[in-house]
N, C-alpha and C positions, 0 to 999 in steps of 0.2 A: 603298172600298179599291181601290189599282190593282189591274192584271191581273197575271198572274205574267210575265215578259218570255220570250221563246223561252229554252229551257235549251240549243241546241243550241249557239249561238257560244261561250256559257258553257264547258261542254266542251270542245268545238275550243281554244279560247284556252288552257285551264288545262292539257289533257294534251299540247301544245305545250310549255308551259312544264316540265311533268313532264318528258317527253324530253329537252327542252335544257340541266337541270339537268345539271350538269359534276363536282358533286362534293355531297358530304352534306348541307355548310352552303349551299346554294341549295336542295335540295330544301325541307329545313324551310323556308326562307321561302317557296318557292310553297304546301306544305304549310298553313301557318299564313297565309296569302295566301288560301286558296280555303276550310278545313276550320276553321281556328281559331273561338275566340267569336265574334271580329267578322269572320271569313273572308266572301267575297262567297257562296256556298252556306248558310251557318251563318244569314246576314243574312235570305236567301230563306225559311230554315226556319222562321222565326221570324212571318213576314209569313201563316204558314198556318192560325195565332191568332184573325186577323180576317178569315177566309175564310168564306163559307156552307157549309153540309155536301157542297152537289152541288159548290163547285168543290174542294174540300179532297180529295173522291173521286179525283182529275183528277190537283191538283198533289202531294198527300202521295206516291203513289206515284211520280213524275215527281222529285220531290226527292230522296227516299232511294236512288233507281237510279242518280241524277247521284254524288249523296254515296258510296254504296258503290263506284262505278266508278271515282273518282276514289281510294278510299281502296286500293283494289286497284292500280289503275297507280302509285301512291306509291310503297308498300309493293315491288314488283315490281324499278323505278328503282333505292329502296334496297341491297336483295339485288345487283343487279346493281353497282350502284357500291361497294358492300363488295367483293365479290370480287375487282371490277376492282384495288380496292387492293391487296387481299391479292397477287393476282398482282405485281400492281409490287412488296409490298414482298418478297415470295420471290423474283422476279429480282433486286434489287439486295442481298440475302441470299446467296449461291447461294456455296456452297464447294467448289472444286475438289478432288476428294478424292483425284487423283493426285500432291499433292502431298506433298513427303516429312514425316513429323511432325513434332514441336514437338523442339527438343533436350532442353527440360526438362518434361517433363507437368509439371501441376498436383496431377492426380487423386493421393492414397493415402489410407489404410487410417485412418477414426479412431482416435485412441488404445482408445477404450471399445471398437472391437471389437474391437483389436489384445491387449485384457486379457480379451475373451471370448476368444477363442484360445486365447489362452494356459492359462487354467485349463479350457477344454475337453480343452486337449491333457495337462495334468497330472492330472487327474480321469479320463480318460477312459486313460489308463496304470494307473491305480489301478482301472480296471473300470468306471466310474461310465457310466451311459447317459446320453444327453439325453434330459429330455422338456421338453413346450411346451402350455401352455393360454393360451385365451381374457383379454385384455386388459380386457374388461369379466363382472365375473362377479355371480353372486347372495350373498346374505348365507349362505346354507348353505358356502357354498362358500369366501368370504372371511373369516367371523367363525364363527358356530354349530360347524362341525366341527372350527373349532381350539381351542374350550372357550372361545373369549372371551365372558361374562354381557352379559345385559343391562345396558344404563347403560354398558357399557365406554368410557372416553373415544378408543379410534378408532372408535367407531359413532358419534359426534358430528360435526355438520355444519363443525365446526370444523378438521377434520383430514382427513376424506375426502368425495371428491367424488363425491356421487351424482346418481343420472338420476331423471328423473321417474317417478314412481309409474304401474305400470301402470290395469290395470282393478280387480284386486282391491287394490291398497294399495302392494304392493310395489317393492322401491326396488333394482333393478341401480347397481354401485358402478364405477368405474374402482380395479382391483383394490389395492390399498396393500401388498401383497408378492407374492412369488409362488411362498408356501405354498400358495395352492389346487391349483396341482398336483401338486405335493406329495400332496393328497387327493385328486382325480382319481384319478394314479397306483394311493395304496392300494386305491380303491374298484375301479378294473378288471384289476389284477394280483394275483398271489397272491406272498407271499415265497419265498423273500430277493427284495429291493429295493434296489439301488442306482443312483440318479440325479441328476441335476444338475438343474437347473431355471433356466435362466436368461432374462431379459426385462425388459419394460419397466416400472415399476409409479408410482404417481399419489397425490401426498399436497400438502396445499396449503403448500407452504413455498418460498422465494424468499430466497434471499443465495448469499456469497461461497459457502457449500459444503452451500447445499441449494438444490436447482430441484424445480421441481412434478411434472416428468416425472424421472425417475431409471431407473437400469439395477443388476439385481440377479442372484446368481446363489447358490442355496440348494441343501442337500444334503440328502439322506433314502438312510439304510441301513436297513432294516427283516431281522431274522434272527433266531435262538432264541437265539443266548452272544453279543451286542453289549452294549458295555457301556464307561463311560466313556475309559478305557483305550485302548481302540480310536479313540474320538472325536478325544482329543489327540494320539494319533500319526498317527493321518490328517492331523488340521489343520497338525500341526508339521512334518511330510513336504513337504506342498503349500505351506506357504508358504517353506519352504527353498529348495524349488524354484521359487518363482516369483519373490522377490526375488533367486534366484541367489547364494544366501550358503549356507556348509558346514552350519549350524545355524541356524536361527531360533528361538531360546530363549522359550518361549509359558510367559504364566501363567494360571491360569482363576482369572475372582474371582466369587463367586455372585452369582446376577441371577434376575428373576422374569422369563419369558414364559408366556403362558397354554398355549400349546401344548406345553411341555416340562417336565419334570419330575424330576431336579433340572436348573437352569438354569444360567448363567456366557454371562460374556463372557469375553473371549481376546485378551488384549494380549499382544504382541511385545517383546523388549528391541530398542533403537535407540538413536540418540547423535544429541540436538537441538540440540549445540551447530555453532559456524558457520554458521547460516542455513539448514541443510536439514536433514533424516531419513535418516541412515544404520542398514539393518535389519542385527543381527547382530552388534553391539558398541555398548559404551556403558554405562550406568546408568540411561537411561530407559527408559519403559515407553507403548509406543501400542496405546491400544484400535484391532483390526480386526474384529469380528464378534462374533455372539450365535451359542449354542449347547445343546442340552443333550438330554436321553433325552426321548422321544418320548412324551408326556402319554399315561396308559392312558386315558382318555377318548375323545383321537382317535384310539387305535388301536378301539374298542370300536366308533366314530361310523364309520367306514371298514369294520364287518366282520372286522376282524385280532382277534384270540383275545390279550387281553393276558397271560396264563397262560401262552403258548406262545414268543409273538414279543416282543421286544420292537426297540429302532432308538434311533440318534440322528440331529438335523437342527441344521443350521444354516444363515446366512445372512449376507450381504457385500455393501456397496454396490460396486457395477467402477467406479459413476466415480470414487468416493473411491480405490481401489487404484490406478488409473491416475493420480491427481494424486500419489500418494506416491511412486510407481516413478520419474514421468516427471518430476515436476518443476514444475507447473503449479497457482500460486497460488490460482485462479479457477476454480469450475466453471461460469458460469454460460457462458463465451467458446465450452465446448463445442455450445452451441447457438444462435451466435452469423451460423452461413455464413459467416465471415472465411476467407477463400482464402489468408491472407498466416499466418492461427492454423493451417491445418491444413496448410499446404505444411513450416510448424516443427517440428508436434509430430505427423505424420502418418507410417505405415508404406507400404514399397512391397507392394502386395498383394499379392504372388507372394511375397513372403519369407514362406511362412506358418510359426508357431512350431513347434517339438517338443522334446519333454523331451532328446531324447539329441543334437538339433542344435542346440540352442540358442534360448530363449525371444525374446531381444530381438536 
């Protein structure tokens, strides 16, 4: 077996060659030149197979100090010629910021939050508070406390998207409404209870006017004399005023939710003819929302005394509100980052809405 050759010109030559690298694509070739499979170091490693044990004492360590020192000055070279990039390309970056702005920004307001506003600002005239929970929540929280049974088809993998099972079984959800604040709410306040709830919520569906991610915004009055009554003219209030018509003529037609009890949804009179939805005249009739008296179940599951209290809720997709108000075919372009879609259908942020100055 030959002798192992001096490592020192070895060295000398290859961290030469490390230094003189200029830019990324040379190091890797000296890199793969010296370290590779068939690298001149790699080639040596390999020659220490057919070594006796006393010279193998000698060169094993003699090899992996060359290999390490070189894999260090690499690595070193690297960091330094990245940077060196970055510098270059932050200088030929570099924006003078005494110049005067653009004539025309870009930046506004999306419509979906331009319609959270707005029924912020009309709910929030009517008394209503905001509240806010957790985007990922647990099954107590998302199914159990709203009365929905086992076997429910939104507990099905088919419809909601859940996380992995922790250590004892259980399966955290990307929330599918956001009722769980809603029970939140009841569980740490005592009545009366009026809030809004509004947020992001997660159901597997994909077209023209369903995406996976959606925006919602849901209501809970919780008090001793509420009662349907109350329910309709609140709803029929608020969306008079948000479509900005003298009367929004609402019908409630009965419906099943598990959390409410008696249930309805709530369509609006509008006029389909001509190509669009005028609310507030007409002969048609557009479903907006589900509604109804507060299941005594989840008032009993929340703590609330259903003998005493009782509440209505309901709930509203903003992005579908937003495609009726504004105009806009398509929800999906809403999450599209088209700068040309939201320079269109986008608000300037300072104009923010109020009921006595005007929503739109």
């Amino acid at each position: 077996m030959p002798a192992l050759p001096d490592l020192a010109p070895i060295e000398t030559s290859a961290l030469a060659a490390v230094a003189a690298a200029s830019d990324e694509a040379t190091l890797e070739a000296v890199r793969i030149a010296e370290l590779g499979k068939k690298g001149r170091v790699s080639l040596l490693m390999r020659e220490l197979g057919g070594m006796s044990p006393e010279e193998r004492q000698t060169a094993g360590p003699a090899l992996n100090g060359l290999r390490d020192r070189l894999a260090e000055a690499i690595s070193a070279r690297k960091a330094a010629l990245e940077a060196n990039a970055l510098n270059a390309r932050l200088a030929t970056e570099r924006e003078d910021l005494t110049l005067p702005p653009r004539p025309d920004p870009i930046g506004a307001l999306h419509p979906v939050m331009q319609v959270f506003e707005e029924l912020a600002a009309i709910f929030g005239d009517m008394g209503f508070a905001v509240a806010e929970g957790p985007d990922i929540e647990d099954d107590f929280h998302n199914f159990t406390a709203l009365n929905f049974p086992e076997g429910h088809p939104a507990r099905e993998m088919h419809d909601t998207f859940f996380l992995r099972a922790d250590a004892k079984g259980a399966r955290k959800v990307l929330r599918t409404h956001t009722s769980p604040v809603q029970i939140r709410t009841m569980v740490s306040q005592k009545p009366p209870i009026r809030i809004i709830a509004p947020g992001r919520v997660y159901r597997k569906d994909w077209d023209a006017t369903h995406t996976p991610m959606f925006h919602q915004i849901e209501g809970l009055v919780i008090d001793c004399e509420v009662h349907m009554g109350h329910l309709k003219t609140c709803l029929t209030e608020a969306f008079s005023r948000f479509f900005e018509v003298p009367l929004a003529q609402s019908r409630f037609r009965p419906h099943f939710f598990p959390f409410t009890e008696p249930s309805a949804e709530m369509d609006i009179r509008c006029d389909r003819s001509g190509g669009e939805i005028r609310v507030g005249e007409g002969a048609d009739w557009l479903e907006i929302l589900g509604c109804g008296m507060v299941h005594p179940n989840v008032l009993r599951t929340c703590g609330v005394d259903p003998d005493a209290y009782q509440g209505f809720a309901f709930g509203l997709g903003v992005d579908r509100l937003a495609m009726l108000k504004y105009g806009m075919p398509d929800l999906r372009p809403y999450f599209e980052a088209d700068v040309d879609w939201t320079r269109h259908y986008g608000f300037k942020p300072w104009l923010l809405p109020t009921v006595t100055g005007g929503l739109s």
